[in-house]
PDB file with SEQRES, HELIX, SHEET and CRYST1 records, atoms N, CA, C and O in Angstrom:
SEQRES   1 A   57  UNK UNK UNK UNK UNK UNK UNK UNK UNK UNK UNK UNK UNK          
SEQRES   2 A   57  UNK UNK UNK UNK UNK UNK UNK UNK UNK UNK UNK UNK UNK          
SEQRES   3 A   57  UNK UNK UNK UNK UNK UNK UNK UNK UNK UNK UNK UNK UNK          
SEQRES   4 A   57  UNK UNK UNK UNK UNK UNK UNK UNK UNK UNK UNK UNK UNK          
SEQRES   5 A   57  UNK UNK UNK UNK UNK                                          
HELIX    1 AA1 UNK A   38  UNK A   56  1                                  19    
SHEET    1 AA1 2 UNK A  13  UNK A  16  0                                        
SHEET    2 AA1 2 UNK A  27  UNK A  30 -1                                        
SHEET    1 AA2 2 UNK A  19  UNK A  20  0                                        
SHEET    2 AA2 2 UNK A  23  UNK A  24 -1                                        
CRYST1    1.000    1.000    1.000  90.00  90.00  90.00 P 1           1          
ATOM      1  N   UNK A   1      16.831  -0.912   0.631  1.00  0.00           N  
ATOM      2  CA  UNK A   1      17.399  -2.026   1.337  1.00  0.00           C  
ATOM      3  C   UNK A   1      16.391  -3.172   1.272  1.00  0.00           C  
ATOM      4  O   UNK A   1      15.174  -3.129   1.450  1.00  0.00           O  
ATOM      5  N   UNK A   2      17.318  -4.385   0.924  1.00  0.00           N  
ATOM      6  CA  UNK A   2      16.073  -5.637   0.927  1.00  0.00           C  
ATOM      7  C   UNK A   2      16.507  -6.509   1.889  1.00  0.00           C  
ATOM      8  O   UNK A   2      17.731  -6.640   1.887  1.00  0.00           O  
ATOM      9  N   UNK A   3      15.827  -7.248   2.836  1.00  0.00           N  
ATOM     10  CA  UNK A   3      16.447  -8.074   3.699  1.00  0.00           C  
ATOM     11  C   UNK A   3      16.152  -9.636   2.752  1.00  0.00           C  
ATOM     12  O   UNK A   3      15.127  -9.954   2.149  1.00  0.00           O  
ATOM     13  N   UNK A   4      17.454 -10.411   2.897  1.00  0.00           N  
ATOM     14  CA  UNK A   4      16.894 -11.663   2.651  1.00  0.00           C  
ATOM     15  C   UNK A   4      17.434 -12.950   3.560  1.00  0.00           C  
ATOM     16  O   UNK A   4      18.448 -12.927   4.257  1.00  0.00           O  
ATOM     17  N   UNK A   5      16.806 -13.730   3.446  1.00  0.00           N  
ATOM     18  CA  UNK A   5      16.961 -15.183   4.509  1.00  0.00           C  
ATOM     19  C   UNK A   5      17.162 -16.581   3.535  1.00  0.00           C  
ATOM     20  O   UNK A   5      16.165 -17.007   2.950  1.00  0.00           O  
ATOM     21  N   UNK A   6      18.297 -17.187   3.398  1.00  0.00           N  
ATOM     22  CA  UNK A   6      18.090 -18.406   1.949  1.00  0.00           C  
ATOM     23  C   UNK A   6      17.502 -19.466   3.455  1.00  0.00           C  
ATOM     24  O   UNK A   6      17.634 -19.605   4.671  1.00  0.00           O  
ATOM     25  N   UNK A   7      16.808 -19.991   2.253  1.00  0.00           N  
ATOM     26  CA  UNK A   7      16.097 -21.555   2.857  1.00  0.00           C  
ATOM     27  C   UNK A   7      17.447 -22.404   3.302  1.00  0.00           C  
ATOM     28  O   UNK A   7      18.524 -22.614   2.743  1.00  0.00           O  
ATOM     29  N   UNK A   8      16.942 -22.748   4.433  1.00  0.00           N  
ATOM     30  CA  UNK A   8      17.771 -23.838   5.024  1.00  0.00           C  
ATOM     31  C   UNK A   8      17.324 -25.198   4.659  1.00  0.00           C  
ATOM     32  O   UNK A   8      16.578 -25.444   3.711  1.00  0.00           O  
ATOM     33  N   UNK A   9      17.889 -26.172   5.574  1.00  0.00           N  
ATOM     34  CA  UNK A   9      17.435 -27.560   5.789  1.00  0.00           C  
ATOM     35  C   UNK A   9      15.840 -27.665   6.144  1.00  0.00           C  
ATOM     36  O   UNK A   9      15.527 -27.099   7.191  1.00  0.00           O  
ATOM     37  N   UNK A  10      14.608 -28.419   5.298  1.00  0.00           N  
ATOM     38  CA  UNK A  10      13.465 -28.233   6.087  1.00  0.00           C  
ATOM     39  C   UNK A  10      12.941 -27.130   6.299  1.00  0.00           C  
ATOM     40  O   UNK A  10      11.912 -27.110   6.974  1.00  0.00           O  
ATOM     41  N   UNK A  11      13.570 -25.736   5.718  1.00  0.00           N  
ATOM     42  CA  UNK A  11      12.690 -24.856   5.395  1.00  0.00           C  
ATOM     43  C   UNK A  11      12.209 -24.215   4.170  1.00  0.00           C  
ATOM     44  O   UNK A  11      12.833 -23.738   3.222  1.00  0.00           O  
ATOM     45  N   UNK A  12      10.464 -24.352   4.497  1.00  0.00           N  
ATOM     46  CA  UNK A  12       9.444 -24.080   3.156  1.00  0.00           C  
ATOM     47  C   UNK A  12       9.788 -22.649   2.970  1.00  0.00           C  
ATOM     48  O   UNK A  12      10.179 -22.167   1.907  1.00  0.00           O  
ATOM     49  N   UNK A  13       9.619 -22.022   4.055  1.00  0.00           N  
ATOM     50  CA  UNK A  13       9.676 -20.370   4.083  1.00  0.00           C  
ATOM     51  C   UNK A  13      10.540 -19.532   4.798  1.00  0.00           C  
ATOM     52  O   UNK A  13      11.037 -19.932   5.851  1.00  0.00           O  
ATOM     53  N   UNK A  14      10.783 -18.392   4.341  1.00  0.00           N  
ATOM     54  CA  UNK A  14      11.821 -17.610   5.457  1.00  0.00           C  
ATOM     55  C   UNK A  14      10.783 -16.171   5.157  1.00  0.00           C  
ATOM     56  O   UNK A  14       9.868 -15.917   4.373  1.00  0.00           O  
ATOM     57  N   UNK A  15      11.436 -15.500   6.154  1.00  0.00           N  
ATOM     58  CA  UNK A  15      10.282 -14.168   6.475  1.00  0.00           C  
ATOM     59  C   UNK A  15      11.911 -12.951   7.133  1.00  0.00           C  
ATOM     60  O   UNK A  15      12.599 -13.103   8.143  1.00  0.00           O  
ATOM     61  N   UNK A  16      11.977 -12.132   6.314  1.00  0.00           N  
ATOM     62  CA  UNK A  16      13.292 -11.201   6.673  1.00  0.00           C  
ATOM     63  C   UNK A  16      12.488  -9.753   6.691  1.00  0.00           C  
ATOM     64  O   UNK A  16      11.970  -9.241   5.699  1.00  0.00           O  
ATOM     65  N   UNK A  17      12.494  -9.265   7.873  1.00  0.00           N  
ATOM     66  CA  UNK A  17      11.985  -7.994   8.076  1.00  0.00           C  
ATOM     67  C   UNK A  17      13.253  -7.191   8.409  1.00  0.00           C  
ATOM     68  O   UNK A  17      14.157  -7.583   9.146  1.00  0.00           O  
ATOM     69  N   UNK A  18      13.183  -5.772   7.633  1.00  0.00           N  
ATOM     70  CA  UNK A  18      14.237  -4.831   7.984  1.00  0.00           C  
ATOM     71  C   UNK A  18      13.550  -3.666   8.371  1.00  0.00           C  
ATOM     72  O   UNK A  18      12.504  -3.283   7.845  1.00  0.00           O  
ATOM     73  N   UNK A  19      14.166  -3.076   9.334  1.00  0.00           N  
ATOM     74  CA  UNK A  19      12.983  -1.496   9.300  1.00  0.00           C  
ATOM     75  C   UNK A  19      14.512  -0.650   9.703  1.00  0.00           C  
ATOM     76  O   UNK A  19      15.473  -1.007  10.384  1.00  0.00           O  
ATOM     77  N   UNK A  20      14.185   0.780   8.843  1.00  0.00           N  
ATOM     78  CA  UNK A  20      15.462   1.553   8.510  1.00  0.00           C  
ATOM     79  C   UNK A  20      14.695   3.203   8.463  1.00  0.00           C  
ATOM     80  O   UNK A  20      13.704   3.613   7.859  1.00  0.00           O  
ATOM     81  N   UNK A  21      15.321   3.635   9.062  1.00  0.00           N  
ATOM     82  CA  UNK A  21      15.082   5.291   8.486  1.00  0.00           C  
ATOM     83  C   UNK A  21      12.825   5.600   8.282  1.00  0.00           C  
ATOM     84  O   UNK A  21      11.990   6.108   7.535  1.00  0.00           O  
ATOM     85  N   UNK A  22      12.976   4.766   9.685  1.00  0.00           N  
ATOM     86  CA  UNK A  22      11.055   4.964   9.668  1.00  0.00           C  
ATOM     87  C   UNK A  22      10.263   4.173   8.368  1.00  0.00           C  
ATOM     88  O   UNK A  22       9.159   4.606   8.037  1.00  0.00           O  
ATOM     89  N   UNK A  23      10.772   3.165   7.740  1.00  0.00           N  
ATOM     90  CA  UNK A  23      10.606   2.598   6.532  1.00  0.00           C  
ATOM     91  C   UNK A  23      10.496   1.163   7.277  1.00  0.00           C  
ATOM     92  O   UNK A  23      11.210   0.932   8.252  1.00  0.00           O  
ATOM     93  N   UNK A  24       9.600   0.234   6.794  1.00  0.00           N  
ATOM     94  CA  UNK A  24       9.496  -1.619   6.520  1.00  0.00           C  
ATOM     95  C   UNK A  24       9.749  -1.910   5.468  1.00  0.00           C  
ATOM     96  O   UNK A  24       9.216  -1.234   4.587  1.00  0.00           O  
ATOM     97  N   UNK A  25      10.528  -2.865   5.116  1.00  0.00           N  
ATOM     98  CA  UNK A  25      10.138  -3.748   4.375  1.00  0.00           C  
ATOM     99  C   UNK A  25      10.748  -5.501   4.388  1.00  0.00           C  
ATOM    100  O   UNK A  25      11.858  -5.986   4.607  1.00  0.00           O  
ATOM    101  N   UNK A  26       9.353  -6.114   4.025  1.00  0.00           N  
ATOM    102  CA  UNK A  26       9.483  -7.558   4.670  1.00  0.00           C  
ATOM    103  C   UNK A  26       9.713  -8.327   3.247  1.00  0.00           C  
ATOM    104  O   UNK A  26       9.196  -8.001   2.178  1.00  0.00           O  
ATOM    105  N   UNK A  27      10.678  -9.509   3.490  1.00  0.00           N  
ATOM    106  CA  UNK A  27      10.768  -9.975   1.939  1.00  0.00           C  
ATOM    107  C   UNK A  27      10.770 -11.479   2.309  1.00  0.00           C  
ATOM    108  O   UNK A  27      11.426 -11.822   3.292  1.00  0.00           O  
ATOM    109  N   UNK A  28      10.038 -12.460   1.549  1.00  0.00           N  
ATOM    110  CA  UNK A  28       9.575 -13.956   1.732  1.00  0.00           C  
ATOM    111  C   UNK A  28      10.387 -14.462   0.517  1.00  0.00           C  
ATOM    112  O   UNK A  28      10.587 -13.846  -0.530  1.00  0.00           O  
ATOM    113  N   UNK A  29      10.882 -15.885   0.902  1.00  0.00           N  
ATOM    114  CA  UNK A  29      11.426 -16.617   0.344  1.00  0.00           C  
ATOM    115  C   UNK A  29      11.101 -17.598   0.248  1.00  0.00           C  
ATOM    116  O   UNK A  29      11.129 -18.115   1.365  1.00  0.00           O  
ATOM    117  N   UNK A  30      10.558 -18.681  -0.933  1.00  0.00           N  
ATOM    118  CA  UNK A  30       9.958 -19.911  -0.384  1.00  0.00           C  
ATOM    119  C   UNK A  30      10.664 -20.925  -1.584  1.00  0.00           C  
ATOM    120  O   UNK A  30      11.401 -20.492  -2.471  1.00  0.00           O  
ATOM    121  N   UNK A  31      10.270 -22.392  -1.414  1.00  0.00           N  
ATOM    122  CA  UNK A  31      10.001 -22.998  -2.009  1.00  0.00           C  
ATOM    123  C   UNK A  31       9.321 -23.706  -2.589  1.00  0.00           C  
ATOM    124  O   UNK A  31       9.116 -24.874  -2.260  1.00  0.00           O  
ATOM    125  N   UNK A  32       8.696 -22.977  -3.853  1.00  0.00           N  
ATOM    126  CA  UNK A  32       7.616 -22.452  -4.904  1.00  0.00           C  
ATOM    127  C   UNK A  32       6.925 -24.280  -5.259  1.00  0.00           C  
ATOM    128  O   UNK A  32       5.787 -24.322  -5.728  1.00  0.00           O  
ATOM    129  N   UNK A  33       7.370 -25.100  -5.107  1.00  0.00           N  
ATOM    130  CA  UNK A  33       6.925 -25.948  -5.424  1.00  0.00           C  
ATOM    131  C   UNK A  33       6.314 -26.701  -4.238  1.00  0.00           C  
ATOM    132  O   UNK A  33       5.297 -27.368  -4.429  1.00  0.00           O  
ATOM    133  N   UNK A  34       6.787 -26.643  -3.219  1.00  0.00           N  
ATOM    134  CA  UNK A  34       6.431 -26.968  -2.251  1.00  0.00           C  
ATOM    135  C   UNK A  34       5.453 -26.249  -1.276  1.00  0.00           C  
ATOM    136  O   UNK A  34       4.841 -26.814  -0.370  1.00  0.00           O  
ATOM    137  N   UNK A  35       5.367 -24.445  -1.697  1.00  0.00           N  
ATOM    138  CA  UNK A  35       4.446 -23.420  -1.265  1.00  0.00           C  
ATOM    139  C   UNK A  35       3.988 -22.739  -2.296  1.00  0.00           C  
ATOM    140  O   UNK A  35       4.356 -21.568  -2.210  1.00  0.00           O  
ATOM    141  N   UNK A  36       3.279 -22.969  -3.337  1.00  0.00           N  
ATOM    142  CA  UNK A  36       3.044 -22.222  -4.601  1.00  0.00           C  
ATOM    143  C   UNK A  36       2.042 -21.303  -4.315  1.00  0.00           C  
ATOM    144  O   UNK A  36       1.607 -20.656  -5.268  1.00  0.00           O  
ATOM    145  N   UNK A  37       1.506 -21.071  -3.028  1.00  0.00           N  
ATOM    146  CA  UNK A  37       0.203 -19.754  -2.516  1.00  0.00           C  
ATOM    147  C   UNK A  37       1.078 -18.944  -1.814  1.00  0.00           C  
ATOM    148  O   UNK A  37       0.588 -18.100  -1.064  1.00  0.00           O  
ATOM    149  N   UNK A  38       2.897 -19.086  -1.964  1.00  0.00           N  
ATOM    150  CA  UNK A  38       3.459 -17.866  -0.668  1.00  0.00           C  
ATOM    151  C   UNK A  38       2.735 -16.490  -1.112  1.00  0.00           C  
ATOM    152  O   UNK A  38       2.537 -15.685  -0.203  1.00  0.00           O  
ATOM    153  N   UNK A  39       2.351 -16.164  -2.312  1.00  0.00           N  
ATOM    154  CA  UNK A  39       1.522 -14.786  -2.104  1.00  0.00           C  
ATOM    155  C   UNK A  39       0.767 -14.675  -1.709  1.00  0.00           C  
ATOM    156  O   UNK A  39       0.382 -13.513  -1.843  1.00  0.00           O  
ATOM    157  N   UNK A  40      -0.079 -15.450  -0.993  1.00  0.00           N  
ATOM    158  CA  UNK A  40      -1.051 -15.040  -0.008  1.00  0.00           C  
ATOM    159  C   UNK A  40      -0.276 -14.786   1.373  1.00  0.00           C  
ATOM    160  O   UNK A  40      -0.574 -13.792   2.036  1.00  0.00           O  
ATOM    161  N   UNK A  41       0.474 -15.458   1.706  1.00  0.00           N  
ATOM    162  CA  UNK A  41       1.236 -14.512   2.776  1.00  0.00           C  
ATOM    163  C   UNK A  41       1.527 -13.503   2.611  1.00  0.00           C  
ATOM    164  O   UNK A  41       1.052 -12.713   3.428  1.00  0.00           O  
ATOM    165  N   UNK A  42       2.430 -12.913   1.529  1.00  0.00           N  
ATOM    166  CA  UNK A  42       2.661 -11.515   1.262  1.00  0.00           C  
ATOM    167  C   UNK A  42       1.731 -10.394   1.095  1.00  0.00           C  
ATOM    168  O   UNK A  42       1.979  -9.217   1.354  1.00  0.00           O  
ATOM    169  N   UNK A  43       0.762 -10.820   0.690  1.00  0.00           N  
ATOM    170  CA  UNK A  43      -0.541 -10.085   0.922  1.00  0.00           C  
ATOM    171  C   UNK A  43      -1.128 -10.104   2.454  1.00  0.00           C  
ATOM    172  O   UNK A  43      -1.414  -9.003   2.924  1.00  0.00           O  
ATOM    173  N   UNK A  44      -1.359 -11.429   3.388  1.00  0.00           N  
ATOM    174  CA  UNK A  44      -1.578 -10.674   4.195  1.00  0.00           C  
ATOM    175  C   UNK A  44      -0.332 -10.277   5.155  1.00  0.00           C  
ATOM    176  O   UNK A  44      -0.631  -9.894   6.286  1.00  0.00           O  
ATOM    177  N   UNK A  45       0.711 -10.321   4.887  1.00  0.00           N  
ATOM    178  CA  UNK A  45       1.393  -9.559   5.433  1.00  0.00           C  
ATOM    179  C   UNK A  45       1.144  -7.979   4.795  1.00  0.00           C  
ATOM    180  O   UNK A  45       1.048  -7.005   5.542  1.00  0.00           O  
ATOM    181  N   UNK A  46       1.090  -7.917   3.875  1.00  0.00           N  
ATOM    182  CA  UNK A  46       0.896  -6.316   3.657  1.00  0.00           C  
ATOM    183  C   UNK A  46      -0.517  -5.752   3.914  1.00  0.00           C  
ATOM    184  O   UNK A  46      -0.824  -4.567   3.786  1.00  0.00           O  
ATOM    185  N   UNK A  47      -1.263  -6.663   4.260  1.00  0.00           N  
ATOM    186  CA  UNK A  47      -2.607  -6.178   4.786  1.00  0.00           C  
ATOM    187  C   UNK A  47      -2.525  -5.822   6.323  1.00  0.00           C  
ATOM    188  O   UNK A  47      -2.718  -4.667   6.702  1.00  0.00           O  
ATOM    189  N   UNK A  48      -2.299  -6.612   6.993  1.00  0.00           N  
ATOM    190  CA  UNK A  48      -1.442  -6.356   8.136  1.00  0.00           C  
ATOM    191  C   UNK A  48      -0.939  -5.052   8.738  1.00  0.00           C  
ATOM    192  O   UNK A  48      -1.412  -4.483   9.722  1.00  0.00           O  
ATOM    193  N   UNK A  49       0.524  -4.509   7.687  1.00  0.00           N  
ATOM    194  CA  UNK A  49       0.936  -3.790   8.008  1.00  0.00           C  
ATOM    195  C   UNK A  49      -0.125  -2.316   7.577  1.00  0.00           C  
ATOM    196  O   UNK A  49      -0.039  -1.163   7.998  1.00  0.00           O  
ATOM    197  N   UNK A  50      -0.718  -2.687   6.973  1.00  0.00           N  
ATOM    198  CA  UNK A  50      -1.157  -1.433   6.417  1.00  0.00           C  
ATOM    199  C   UNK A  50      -2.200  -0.911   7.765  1.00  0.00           C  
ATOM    200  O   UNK A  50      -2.140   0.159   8.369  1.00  0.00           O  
ATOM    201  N   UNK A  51      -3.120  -2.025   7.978  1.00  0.00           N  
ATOM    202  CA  UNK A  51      -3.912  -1.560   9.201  1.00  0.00           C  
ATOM    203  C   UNK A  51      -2.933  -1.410  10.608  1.00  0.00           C  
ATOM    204  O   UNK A  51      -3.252  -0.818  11.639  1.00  0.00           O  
ATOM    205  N   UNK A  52      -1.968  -1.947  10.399  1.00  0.00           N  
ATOM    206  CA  UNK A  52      -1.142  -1.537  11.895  1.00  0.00           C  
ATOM    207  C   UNK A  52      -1.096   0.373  11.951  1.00  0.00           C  
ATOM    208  O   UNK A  52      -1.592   1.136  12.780  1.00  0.00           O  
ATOM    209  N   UNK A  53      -0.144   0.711  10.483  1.00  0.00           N  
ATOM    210  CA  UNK A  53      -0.354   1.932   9.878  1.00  0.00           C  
ATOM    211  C   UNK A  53      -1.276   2.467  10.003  1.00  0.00           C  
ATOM    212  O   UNK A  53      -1.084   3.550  10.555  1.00  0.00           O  
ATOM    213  N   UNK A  54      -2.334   2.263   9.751  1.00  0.00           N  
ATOM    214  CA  UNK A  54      -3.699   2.870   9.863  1.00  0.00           C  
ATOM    215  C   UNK A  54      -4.102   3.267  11.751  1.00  0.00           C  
ATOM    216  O   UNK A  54      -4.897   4.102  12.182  1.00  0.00           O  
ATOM    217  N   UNK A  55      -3.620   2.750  12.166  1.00  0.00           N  
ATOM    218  CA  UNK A  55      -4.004   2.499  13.443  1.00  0.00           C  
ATOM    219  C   UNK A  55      -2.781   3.407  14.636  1.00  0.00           C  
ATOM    220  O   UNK A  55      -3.111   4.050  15.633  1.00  0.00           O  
ATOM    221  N   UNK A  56      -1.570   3.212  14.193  1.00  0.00           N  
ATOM    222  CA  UNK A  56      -0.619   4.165  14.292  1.00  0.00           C  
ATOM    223  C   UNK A  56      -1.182   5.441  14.034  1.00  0.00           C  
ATOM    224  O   UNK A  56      -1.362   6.272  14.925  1.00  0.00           O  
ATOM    225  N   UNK A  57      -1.479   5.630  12.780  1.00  0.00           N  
ATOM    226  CA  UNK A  57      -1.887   6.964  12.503  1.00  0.00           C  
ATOM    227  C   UNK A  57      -0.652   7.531  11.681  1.00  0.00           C  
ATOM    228  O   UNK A  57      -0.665   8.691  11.270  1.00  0.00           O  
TER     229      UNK A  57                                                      
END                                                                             
């Protein structure tokens, strides 16, 4: 399952989190010309989750 969010009016980014069956996953949408580093969000979003994980146990 992928969640997605289309850009609206005035928006650079969208951020769609789904969580299903004990599973995340977060999916970013941007506009690449106007945000051409959104992978550094996605990274630290997955840095993030990983130490949340870590910390959960």
């Amino acid at each position: 399952m992928l969640g997605y969010v289309p850009l609206g009016m005035n928006q650079l980014v969208t951020v769609a989190i789904v969580s299903y069956n004990g599973q995340i996953c977060c999916s970013l949408t941007a506009d690449y010309d106007q945000v051409p580093d959104v992978e550094v969000l996605a990274a630290g979003i997955e840095t993030g989750l990983g130490q949340l994980s870590g910390l959960a146990g």
